[in-house]
N, C-alpha and C positions, 0 to 999 in steps of 0.2 A: 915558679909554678910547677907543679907534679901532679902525676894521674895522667891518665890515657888522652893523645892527641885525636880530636875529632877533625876531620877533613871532610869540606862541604864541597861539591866544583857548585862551581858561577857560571854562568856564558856571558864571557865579556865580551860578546857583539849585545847584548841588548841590556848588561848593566855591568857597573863595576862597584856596587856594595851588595848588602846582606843585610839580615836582620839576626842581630843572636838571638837564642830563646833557650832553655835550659835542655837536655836529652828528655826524650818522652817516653825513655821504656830506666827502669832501677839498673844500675851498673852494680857488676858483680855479684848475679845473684845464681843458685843454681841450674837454672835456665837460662841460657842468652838467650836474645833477641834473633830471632833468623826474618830474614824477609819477607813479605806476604803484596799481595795485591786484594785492591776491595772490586768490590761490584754492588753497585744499587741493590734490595731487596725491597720492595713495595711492601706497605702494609699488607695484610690481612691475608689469601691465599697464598702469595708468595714467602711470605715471611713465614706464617706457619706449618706452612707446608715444607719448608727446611727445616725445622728443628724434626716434626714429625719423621723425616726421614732419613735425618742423624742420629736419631734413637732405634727406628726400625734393626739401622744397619751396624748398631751397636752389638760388639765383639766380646769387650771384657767389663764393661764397667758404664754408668751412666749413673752422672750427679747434677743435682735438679734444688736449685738455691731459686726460693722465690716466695712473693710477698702473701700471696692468696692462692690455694690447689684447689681444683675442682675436678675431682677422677672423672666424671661423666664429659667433662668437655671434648668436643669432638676437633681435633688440628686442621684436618681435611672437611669442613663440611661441603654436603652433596656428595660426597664420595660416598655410595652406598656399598664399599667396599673394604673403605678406613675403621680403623677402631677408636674408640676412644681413649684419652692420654691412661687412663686408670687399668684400662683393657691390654694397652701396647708394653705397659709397666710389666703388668703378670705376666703379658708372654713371655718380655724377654729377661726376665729372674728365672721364669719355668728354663728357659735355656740354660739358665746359667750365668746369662749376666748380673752382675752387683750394682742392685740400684738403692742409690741415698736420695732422701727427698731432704731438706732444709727448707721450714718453713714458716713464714710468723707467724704468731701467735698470741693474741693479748689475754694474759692469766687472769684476767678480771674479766673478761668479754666482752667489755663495754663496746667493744670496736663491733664486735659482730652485730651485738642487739641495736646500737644506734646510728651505727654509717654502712660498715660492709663485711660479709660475713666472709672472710678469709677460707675459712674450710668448713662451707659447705656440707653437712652431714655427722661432723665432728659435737657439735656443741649443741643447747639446746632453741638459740637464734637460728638452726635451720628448720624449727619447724613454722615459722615466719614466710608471710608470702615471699616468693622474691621469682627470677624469673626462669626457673627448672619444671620441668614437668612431673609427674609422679615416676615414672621410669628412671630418672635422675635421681629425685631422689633415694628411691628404691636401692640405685649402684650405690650411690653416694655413700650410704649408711652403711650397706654390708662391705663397701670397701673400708673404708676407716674403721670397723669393726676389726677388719684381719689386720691393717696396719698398725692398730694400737697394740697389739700383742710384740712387736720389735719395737716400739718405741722408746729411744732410750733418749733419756730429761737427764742433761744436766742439771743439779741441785746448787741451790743459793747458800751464802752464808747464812742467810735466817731460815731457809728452812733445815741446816746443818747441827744449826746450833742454837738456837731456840726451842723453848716449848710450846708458843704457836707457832712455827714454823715446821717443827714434826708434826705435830696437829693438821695442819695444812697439808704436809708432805702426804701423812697415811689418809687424808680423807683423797687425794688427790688418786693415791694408787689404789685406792677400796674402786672408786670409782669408774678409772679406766681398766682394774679387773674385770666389774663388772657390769661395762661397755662392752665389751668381748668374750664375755662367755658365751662357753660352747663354741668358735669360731678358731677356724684351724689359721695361724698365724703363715702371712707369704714366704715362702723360701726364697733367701738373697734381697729382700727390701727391705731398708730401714729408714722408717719415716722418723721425723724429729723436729720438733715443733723451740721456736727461742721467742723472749721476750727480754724487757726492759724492765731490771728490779729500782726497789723503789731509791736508791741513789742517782741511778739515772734520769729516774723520772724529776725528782727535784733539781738535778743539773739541768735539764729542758725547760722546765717550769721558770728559774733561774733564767738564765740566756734570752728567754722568749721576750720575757718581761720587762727586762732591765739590757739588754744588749743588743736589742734589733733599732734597723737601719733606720727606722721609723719611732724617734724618739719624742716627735709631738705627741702620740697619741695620748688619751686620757687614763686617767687611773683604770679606770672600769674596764678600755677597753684589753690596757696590758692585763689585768688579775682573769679577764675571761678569756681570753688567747693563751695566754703561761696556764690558766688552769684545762682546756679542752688541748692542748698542745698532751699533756702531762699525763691524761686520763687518757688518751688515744694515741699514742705514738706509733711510729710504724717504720718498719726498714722497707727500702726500695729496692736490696739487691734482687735481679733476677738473673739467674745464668743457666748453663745447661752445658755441662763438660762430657763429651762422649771420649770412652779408650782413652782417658789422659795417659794410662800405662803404657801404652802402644804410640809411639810418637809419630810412625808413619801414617797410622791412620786416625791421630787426635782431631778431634772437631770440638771447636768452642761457640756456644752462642751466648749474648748477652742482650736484656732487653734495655729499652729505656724507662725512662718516670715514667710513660703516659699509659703502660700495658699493665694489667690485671691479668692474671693466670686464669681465675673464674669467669672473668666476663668475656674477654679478649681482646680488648675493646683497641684502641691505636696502639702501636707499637713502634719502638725502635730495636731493630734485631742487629745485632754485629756477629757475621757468622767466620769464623777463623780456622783453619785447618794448619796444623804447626808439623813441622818435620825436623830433624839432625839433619846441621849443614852435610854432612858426609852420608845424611841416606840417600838425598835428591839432588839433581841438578837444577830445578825448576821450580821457584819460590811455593808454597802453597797459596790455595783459592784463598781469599776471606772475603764476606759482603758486607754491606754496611747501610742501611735507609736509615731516610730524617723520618722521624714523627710527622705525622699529616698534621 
């Protein structure tokens, strides 16, 4: 057998097995693994009140991977002092820092107009009640106005190479021109919106139907699950990488399933601060809460 020896200690006063289980970080990748400690983070104040002040204290760079954006959402609320995420953005691009937004997207909108409006001010499902005030809306709109102006869309094979698919392409950018006109674009933000084209959606549709766990159900009920599976899909990533450039002062946060960036509603936040074994003696913080 070949490849790197792992050595566990045991205390054999109080047992003399083990349990193997596979490594839980990739072997040999550009980054090793260096060590960290966690700490509880509560939902709601505590949690967001960490990320809010890993971006504050953000140096060179801040990347923001997540399923729903809402610029008017407030991190700190009752802090009549805090800004809002869309507010905290512009300052710190106006500094200089490089901020990337990553953010779904569904190119049909179905998601917006029938379950939940992911961005908020973006589409024309925000003019839909839902639970922002006029003031929100107001940010909302004139923010994704300036952000639309750096938005840069990776392009499909159909819309590449088809003639509705250019059709589609030019109505798409007629349109987010003319979202943004007259509206001065942010300096150092680039928001960027991804979705599921339509092969993906047929491998969903597939899978739901004919490969889940639950293989009594009735025809009906697979063709209506595989079909609202397909029309609504959605990615869960949420993260927030502050200074990854900077590895003494990297901060990582990651949410769980249960958090929405729009609402805010439960979270699980893992907060990580990464160092070079040879910058520190003294592992980094990282935190960690269960979803309530």
């Amino acid at each position: 057998m070949s490849g790197r020896v792992i050595t566990v200690p045991i205390a054999t006063s109080k047992t003399t097995s083990c349990v193997l289980t596979l490594p839980w970080f990739v072997e040999y990748t550009e980054y090793s693994p260096v060590p960290a400690t966690f700490e509880p983070l509560v939902n709601g104040q505590r949690a967001f009140g960490a990320v809010y002040d890993a971006i504050m204290a953000a140096r060179s760079s801040v990347e923001i991977i997540c399923w729903g954006f809402q610029p008017s959402m407030y991190f700190k609320r009752g802090d009549t002092h805090s800004l809002c995420i869309g507010q905290l953005l512009g300052m710190k691009a106006a500094q200089g820092v490089k901020v990337r937004v990553l953010c779904w997207s569904d190119s049909a909108h179905l998601t917006a107009a029938f379950a939940e409006n992911m961005t908020p001010g973006r589409n024309l499902a925000s003019f839909m009640a839902d639970g922002r005030n006029d003031r929100q809306r107001e940010f909302d709109w004139e923010w994704y106005r300036r952000a639309s102006k750096t938005d840069v869309k990776q392009r499909s094979w159909f819309e590449n190479h088809t003639p509705l698919g250019g059709l589609s392409r030019a109505s798409g950018d007629w349109l987010r021109t003319a979202f943004s006109f007259g509206k001065e674009a942010f300096d150092n933000i680039e928001f960027v919106t991804r979705d599921l084209g339509l092969k993906d959606r047929v491998e969903i549709a597939w899978q739901v139907a004919w490969n889940s766990a639950d293989s009594k159900r009735s025809v009906f009920n697979k063709a209506a699950t595989a079909g609202a599976m397909a029309a609504i899909p959605t990615h869960h990533q949420k993260m927030v990488l502050v200074d990854y450039e900077m590895p003494d002062l990297a901060v990582g946060l990651s949410w769980g399933i249960t958090c929405s960036m729009p609402t805010g509603t439960r979270t699980t936040i893992v907060r990580s601060g990464c160092t070079h074994s040879s910058a520190a003696t003294a592992p980094p913080r990282a935190r960690i809460s269960p979803a309530a």
